[in-house]
PDB file of N, H, CA, C and O in Angstrom:
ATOM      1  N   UNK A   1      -6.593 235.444 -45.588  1.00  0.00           N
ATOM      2  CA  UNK A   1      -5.350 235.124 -46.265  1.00  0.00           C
ATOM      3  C   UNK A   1      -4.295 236.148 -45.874  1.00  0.00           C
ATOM      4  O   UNK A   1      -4.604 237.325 -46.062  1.00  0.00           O
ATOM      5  N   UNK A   2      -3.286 235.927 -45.441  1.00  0.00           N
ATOM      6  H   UNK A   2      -3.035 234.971 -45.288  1.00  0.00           H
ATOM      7  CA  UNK A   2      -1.896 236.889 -45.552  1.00  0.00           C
ATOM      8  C   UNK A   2      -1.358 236.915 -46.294  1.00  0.00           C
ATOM      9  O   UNK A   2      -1.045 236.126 -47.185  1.00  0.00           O
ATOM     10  N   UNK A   3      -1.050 238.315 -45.928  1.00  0.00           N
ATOM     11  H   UNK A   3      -1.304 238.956 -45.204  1.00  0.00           H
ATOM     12  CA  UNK A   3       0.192 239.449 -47.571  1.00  0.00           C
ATOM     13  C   UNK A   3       1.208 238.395 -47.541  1.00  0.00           C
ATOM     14  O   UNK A   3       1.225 237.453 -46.749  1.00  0.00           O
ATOM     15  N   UNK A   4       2.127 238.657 -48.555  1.00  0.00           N
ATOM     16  H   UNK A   4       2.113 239.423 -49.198  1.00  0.00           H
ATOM     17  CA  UNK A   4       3.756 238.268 -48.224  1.00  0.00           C
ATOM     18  C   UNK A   4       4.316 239.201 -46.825  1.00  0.00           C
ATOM     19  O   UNK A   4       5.187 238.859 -46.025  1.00  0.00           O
ATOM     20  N   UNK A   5       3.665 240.230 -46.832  1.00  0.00           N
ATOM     21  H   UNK A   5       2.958 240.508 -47.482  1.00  0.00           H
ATOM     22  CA  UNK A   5       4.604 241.457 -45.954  1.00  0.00           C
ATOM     23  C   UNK A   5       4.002 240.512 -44.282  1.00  0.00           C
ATOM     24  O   UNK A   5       4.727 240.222 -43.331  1.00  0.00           O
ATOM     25  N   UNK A   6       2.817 240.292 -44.391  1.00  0.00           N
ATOM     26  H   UNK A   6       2.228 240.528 -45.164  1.00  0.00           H
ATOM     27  CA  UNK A   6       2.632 239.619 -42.739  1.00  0.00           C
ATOM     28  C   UNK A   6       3.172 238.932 -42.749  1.00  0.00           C
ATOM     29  O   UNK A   6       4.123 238.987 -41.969  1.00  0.00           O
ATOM     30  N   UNK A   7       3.024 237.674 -43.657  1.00  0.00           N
ATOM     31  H   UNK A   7       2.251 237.629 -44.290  1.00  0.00           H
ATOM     32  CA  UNK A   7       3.598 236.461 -43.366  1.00  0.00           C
ATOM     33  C   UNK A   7       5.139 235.968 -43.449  1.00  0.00           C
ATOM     34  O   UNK A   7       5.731 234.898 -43.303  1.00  0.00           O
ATOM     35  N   UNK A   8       5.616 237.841 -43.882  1.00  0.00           N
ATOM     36  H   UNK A   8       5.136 238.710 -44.000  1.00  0.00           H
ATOM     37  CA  UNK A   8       7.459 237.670 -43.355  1.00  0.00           C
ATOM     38  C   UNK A   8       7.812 238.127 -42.251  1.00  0.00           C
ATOM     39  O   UNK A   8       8.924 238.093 -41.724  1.00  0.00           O
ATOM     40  N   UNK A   9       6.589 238.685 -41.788  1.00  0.00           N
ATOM     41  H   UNK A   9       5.685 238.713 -42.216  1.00  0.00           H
ATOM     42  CA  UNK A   9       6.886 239.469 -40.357  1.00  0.00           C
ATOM     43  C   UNK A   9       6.501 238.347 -39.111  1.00  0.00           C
ATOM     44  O   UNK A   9       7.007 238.297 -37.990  1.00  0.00           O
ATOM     45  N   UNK A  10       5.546 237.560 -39.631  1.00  0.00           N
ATOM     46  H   UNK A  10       5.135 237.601 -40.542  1.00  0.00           H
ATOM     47  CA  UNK A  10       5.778 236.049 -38.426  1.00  0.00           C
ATOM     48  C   UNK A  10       6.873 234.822 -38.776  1.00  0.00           C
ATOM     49  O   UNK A  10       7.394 234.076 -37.946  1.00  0.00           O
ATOM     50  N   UNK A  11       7.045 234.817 -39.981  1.00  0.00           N
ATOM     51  H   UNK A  11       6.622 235.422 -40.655  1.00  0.00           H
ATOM     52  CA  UNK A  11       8.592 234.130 -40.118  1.00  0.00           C
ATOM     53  C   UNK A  11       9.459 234.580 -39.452  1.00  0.00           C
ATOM     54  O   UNK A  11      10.043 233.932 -38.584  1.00  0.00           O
ATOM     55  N   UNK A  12       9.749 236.036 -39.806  1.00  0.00           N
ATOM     56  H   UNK A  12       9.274 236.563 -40.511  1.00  0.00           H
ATOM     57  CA  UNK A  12      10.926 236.747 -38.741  1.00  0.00           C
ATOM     58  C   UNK A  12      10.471 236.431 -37.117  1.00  0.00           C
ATOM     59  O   UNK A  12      11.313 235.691 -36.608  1.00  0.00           O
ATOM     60  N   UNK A  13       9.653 236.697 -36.411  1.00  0.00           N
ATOM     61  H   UNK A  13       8.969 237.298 -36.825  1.00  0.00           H
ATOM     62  CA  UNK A  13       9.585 236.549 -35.494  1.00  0.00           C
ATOM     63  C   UNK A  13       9.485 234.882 -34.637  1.00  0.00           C
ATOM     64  O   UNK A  13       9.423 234.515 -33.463  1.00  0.00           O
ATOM     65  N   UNK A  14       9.516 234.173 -36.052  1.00  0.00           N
ATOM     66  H   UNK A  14       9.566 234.471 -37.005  1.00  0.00           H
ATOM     67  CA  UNK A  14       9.609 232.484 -35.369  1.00  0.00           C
ATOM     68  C   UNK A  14      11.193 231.771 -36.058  1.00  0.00           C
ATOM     69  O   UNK A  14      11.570 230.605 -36.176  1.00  0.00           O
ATOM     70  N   UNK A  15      11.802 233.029 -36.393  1.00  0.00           N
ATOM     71  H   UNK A  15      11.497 233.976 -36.297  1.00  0.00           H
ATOM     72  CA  UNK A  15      12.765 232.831 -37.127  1.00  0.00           C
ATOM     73  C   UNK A  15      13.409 231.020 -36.423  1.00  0.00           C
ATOM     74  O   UNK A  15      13.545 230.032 -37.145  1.00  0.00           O
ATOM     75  N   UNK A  16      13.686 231.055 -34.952  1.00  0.00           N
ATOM     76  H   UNK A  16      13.575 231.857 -34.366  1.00  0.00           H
ATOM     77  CA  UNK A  16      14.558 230.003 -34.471  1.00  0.00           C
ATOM     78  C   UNK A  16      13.777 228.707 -34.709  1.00  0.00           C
ATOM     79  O   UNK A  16      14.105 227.576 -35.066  1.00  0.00           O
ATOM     80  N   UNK A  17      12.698 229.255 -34.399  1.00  0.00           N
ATOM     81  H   UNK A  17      12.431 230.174 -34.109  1.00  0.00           H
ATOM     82  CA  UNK A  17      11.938 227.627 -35.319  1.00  0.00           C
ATOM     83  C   UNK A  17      11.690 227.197 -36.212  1.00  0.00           C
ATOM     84  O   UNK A  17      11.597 225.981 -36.377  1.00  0.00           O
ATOM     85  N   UNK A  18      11.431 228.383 -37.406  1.00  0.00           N
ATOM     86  H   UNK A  18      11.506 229.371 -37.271  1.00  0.00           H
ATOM     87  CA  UNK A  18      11.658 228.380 -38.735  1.00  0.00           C
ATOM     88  C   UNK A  18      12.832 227.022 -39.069  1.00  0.00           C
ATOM     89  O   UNK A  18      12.554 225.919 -39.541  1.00  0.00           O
ATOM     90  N   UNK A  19      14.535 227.676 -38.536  1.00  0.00           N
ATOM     91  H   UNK A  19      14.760 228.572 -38.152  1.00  0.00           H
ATOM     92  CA  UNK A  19      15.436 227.415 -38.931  1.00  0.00           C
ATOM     93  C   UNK A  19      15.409 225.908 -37.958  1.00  0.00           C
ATOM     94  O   UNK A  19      16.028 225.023 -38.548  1.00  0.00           O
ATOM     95  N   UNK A  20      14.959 225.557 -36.920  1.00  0.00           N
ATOM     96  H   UNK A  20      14.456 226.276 -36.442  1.00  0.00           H
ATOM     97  CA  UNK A  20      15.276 223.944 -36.693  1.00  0.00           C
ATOM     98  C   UNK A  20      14.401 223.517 -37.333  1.00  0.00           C
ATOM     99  O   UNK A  20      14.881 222.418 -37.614  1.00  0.00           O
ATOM    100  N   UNK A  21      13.362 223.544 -37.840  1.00  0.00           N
ATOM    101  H   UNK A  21      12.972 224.436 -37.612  1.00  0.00           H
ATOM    102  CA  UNK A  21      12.424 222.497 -39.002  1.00  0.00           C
ATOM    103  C   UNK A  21      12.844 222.586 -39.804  1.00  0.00           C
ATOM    104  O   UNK A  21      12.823 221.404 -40.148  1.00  0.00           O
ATOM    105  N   UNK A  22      13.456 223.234 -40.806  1.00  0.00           N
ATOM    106  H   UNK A  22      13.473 224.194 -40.527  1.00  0.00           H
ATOM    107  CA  UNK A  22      13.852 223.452 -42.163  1.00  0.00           C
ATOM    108  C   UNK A  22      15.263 223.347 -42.510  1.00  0.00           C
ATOM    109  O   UNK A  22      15.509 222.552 -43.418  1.00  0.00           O
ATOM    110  N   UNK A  23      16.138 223.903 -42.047  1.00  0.00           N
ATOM    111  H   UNK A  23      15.938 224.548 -41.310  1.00  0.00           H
ATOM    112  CA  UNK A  23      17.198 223.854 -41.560  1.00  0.00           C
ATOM    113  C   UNK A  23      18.079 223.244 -39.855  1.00  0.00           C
ATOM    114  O   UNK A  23      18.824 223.773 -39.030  1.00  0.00           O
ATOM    115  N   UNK A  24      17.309 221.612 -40.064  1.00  0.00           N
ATOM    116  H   UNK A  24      16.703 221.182 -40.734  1.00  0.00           H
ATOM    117  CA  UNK A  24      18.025 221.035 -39.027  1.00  0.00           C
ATOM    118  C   UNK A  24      19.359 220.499 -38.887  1.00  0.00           C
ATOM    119  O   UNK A  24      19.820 219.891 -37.921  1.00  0.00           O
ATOM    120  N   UNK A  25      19.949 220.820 -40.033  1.00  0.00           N
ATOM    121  H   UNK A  25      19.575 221.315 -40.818  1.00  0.00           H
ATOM    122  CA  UNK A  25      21.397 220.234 -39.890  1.00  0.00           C
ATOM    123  C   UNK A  25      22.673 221.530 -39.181  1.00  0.00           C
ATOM    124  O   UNK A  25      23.893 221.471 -39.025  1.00  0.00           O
ATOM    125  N   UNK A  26      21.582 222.675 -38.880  1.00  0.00           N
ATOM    126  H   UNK A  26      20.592 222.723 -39.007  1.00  0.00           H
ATOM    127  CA  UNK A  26      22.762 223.581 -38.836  1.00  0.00           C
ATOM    128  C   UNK A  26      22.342 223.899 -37.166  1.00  0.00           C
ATOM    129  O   UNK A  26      21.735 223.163 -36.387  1.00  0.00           O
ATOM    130  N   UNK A  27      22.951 225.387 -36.924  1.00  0.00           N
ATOM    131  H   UNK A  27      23.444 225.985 -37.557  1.00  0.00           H
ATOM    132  CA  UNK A  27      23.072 225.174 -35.191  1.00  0.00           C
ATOM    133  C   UNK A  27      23.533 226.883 -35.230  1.00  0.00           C
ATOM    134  O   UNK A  27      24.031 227.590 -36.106  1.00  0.00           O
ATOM    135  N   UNK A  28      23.155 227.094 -34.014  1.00  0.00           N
ATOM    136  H   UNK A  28      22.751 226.519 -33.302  1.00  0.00           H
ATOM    137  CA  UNK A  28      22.875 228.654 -32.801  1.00  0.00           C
ATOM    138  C   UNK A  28      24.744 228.835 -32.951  1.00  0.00           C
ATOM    139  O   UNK A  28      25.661 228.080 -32.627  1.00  0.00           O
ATOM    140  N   UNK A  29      24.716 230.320 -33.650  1.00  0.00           N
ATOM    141  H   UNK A  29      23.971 230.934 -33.913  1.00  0.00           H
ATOM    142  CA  UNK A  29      26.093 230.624 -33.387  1.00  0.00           C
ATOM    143  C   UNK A  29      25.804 232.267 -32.933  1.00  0.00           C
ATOM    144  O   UNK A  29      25.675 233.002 -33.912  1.00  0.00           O
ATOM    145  N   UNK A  30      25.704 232.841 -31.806  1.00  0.00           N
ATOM    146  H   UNK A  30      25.809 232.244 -31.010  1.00  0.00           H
ATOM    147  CA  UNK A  30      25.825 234.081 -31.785  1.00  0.00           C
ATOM    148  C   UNK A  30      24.500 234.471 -32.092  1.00  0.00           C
ATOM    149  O   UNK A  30      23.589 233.856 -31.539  1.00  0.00           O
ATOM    150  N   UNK A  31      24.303 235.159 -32.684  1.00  0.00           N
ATOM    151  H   UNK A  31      25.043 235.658 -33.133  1.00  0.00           H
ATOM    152  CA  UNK A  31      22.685 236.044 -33.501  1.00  0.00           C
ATOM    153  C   UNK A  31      22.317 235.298 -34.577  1.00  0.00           C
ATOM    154  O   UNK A  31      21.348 235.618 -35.265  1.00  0.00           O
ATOM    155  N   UNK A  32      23.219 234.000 -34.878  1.00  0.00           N
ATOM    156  H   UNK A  32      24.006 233.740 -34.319  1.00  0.00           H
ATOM    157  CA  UNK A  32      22.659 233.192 -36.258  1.00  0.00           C
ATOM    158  C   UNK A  32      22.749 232.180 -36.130  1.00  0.00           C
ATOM    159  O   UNK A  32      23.535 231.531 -35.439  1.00  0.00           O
ATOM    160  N   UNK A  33      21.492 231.710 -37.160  1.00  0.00           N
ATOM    161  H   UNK A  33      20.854 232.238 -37.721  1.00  0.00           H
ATOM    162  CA  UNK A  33      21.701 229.940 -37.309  1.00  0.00           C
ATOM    163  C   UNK A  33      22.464 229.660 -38.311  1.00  0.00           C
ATOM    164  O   UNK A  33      22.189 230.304 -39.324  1.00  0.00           O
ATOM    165  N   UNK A  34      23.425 228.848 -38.408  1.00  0.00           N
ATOM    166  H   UNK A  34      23.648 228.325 -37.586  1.00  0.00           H
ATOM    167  CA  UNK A  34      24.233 228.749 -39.706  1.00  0.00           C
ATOM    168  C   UNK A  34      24.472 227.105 -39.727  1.00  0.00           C
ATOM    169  O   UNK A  34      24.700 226.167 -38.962  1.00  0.00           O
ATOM    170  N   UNK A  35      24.216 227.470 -41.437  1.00  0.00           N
ATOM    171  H   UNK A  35      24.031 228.231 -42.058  1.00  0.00           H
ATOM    172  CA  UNK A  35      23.930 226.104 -42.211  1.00  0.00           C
ATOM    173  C   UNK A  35      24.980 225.546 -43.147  1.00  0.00           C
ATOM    174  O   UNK A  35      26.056 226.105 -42.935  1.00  0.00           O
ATOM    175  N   UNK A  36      25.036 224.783 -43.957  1.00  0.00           N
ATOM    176  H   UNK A  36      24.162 224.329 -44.129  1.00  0.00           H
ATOM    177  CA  UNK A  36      25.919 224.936 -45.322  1.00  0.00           C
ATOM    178  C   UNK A  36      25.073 225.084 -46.436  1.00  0.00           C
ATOM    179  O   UNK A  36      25.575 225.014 -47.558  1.00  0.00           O
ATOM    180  N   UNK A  37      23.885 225.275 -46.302  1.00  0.00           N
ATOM    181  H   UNK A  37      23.477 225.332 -45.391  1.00  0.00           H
ATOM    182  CA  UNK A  37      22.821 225.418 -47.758  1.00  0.00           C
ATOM    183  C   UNK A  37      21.544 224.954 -47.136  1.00  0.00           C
ATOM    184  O   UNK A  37      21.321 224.254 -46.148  1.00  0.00           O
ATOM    185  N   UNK A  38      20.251 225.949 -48.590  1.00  0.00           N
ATOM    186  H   UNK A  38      20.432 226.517 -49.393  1.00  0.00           H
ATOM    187  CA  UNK A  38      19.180 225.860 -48.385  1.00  0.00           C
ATOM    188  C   UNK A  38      18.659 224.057 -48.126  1.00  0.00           C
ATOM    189  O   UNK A  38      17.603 223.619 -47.670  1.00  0.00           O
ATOM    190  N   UNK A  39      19.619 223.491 -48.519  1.00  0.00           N
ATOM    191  H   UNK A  39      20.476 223.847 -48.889  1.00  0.00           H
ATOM    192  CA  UNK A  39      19.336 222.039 -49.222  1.00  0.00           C
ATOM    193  C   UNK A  39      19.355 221.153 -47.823  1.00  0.00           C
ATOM    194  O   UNK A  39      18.863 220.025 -47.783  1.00  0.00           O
ATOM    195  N   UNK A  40      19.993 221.805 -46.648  1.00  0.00           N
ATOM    196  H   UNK A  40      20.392 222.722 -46.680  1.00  0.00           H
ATOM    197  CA  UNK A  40      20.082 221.503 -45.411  1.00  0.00           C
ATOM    198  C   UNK A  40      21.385 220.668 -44.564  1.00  0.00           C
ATOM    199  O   UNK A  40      21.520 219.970 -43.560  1.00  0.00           O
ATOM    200  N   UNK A  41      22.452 221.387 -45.973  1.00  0.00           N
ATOM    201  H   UNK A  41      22.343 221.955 -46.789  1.00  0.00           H
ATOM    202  CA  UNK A  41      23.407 219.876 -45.955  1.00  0.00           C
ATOM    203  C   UNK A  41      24.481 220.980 -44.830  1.00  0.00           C
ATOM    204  O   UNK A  41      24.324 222.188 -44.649  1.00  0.00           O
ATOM    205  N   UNK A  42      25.573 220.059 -44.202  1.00  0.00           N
ATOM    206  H   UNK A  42      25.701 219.078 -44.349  1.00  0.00           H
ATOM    207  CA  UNK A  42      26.281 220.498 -42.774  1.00  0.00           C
ATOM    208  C   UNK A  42      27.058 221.439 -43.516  1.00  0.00           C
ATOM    209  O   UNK A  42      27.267 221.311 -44.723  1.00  0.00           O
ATOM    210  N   UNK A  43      27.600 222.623 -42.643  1.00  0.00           N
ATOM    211  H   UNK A  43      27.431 222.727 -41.663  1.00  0.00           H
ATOM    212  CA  UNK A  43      28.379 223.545 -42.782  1.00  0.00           C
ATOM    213  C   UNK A  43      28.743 224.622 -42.697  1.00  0.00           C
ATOM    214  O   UNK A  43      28.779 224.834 -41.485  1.00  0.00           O
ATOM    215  N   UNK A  44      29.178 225.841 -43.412  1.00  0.00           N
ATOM    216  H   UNK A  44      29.149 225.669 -44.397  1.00  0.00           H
ATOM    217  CA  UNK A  44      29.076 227.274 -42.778  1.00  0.00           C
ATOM    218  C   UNK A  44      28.765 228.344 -43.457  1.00  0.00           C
ATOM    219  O   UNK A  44      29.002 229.450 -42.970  1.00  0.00           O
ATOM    220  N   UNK A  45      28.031 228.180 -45.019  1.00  0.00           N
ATOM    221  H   UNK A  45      27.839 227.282 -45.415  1.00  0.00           H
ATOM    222  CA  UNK A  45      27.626 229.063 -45.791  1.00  0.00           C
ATOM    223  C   UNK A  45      26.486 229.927 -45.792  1.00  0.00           C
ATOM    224  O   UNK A  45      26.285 231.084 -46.162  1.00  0.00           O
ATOM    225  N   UNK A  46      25.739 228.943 -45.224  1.00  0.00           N
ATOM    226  H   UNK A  46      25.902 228.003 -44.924  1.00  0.00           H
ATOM    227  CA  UNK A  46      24.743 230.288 -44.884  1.00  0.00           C
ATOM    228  C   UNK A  46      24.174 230.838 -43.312  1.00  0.00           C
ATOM    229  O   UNK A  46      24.420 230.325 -42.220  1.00  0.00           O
ATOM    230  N   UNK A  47      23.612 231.653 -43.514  1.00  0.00           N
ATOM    231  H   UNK A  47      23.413 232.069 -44.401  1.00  0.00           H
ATOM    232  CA  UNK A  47      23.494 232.261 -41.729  1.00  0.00           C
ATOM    233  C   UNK A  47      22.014 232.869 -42.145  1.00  0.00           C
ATOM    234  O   UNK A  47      21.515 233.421 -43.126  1.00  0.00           O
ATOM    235  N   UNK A  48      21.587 232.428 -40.770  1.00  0.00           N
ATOM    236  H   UNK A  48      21.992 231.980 -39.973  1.00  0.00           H
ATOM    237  CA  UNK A  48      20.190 233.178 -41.177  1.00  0.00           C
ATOM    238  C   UNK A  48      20.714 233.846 -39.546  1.00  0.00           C
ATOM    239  O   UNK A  48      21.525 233.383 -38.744  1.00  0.00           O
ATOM    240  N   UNK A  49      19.522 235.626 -39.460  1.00  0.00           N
ATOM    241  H   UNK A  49      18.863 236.002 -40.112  1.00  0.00           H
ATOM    242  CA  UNK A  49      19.881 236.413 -38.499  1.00  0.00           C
ATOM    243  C   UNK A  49      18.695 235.972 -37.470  1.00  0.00           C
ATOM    244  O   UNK A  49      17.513 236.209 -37.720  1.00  0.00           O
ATOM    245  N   UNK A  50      19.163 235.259 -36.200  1.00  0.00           N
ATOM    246  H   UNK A  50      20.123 235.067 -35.996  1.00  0.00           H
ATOM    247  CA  UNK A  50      17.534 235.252 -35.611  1.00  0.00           C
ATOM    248  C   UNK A  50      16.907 236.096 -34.303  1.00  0.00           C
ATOM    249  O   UNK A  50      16.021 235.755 -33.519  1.00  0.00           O
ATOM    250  N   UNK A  51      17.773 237.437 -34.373  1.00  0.00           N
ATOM    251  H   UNK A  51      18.492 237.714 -35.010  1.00  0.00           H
ATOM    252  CA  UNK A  51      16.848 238.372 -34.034  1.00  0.00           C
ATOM    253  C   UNK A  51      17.730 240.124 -34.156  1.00  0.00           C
ATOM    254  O   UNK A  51      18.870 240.376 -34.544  1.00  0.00           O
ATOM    255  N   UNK A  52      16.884 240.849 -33.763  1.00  0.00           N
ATOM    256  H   UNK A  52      15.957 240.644 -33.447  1.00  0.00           H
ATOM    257  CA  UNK A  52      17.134 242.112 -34.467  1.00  0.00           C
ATOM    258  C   UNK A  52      16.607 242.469 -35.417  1.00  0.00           C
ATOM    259  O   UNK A  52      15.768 241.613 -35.698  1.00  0.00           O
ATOM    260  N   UNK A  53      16.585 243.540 -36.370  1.00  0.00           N
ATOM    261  H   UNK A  53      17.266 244.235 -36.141  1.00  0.00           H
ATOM    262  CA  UNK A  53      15.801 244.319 -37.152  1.00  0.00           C
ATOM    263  C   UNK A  53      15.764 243.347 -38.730  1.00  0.00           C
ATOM    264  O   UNK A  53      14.940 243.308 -39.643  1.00  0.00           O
ATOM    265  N   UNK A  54      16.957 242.702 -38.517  1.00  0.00           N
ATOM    266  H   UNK A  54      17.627 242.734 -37.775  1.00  0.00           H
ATOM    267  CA  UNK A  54      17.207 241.618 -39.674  1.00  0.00           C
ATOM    268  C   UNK A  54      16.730 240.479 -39.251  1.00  0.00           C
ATOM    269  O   UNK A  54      17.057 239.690 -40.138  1.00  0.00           O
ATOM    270  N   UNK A  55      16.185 239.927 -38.483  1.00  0.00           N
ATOM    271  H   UNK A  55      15.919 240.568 -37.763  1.00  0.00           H
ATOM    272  CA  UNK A  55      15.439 238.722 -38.152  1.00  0.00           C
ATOM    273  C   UNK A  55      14.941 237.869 -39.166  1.00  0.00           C
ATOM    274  O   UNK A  55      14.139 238.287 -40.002  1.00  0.00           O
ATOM    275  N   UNK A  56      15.354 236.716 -39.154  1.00  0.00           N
ATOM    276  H   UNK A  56      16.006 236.377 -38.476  1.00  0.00           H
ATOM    277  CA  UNK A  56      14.548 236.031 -40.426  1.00  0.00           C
ATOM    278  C   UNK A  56      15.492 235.810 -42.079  1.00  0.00           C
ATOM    279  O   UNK A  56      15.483 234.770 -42.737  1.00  0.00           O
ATOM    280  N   UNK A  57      16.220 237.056 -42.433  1.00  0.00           N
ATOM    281  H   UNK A  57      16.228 237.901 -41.898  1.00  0.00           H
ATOM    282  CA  UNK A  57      16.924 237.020 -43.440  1.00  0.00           C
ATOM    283  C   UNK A  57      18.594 236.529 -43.300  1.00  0.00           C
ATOM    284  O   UNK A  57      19.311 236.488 -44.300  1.00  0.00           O
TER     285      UNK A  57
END
């Protein structure tokens, strides 16, 4: 079984695939995927970081 602590450290590192299965309505801007919400709906509110020391969040 994995910790929370592993299993955020392979989220972070699959961060870009994370975010097209889950977040497919949003799209590659720079270092982020940006969405309009967890809910998956179009727009520019949220950003996830998908790489660097913040990866994942």
């Amino acid at each position: 079984m994995l910790s929370a602590s592993n299993l955020a450290d392979r989220l972070a590192r699959d961060a870009e695939a994370v975010c097209r299965h889950y977040l497919s309505a949003g799209r590659w801007a720079g270092n982020y995927w940006i969405v309009g919400d967890v809910a998956n709906s179009k727009g520019q509110s949220l950003y996830v970081y998908l790489s660097g020391p913040r990866a994942g969040r």
